[in-house]
N, C-alpha and C positions, 0 to 999 in steps of 0.2 A: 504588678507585672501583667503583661499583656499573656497567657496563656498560647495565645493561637499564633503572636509573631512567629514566621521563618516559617509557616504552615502553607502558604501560597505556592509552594513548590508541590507538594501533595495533594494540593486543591487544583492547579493544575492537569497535574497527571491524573485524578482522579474524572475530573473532567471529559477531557480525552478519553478515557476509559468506554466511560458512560456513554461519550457518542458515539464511538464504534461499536459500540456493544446495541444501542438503540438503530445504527443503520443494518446491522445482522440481523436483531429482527424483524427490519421492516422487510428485508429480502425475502426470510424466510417465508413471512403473512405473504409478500408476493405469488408464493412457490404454493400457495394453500394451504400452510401452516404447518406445523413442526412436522407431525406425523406426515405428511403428504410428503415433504421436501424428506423428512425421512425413508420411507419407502420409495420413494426416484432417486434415492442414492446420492441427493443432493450434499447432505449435513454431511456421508462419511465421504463424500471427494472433498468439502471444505476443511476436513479434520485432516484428512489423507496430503492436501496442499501444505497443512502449516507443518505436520510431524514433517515432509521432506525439506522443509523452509529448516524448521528447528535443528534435525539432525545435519546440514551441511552445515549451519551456523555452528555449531559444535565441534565438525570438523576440520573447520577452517577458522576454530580458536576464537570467534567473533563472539562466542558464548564460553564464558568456562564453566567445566564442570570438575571441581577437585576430585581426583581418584580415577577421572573418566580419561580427559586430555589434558590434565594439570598434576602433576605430583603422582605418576600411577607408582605404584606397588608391582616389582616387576615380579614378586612371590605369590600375591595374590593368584587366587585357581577361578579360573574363567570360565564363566557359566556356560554351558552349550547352547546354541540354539535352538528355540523351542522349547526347552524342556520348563516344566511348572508351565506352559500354557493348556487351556482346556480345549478340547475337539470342538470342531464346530457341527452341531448337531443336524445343522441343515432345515430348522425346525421355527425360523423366528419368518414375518412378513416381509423382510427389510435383510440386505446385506448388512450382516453385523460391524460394528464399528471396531478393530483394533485397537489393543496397546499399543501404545511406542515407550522404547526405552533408547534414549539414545547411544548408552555407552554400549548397547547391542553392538552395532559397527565397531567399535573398538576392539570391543571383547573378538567378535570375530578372524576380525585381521590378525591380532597375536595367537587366535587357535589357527590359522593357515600356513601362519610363519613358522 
């Protein structure tokens, strides 16, 4: 038996992977390299792009997230915002880059209602 039949779907998407992943770097080297395109704030407006990409795909169900906007738990106790995150010290070269959590939104809206 062939091991790797029905793997061309993986090999695929792997693929694709690989070349968007090789044209970000070649951006980035354009920008003057990580640290540069970091410090211009360039890398957290790219992360800043996708989290708002990710979080509406969420919202509008395009993405599921069981327990988030699939299946919630209407008992569940709902994290405040902000809280468990760390102060920003004001202390790094570079606008520091955020977490995102998407179910953040969620959670939100049931602490307003």
């Amino acid at each position: 038996a062939d091991i790797s039949a029905g793997s061309y779907y993986l090999e695929i998407l792997t693929e694709q992977l690989a070349e968007k992943a090789w044209e970000q770097f070649k951006v980035i080297e354009s920008k003057g390299g990580f640290m540069a395109a970091l410090k211009n704030g360039f890398i957290q407006d790219l992360i800043s792009k996708d989290a708002e990409s990710l979080i509406a795909q969420v919202k509008e169900s395009k993405i599921i997230q069981v327990g988030v906007n699939k299946y919630q738990d209407p008992k569940e106790k709902k994290r405040e915002k902000g809280k468990g995150k760390k102060e920003d010290t004001g202390k790094t070269p570079f606008k520091p880059i955020k977490p995102i959590r998407p179910a953040e939104t969620f959670e939100m809206e049931k602490n307003n209602a």
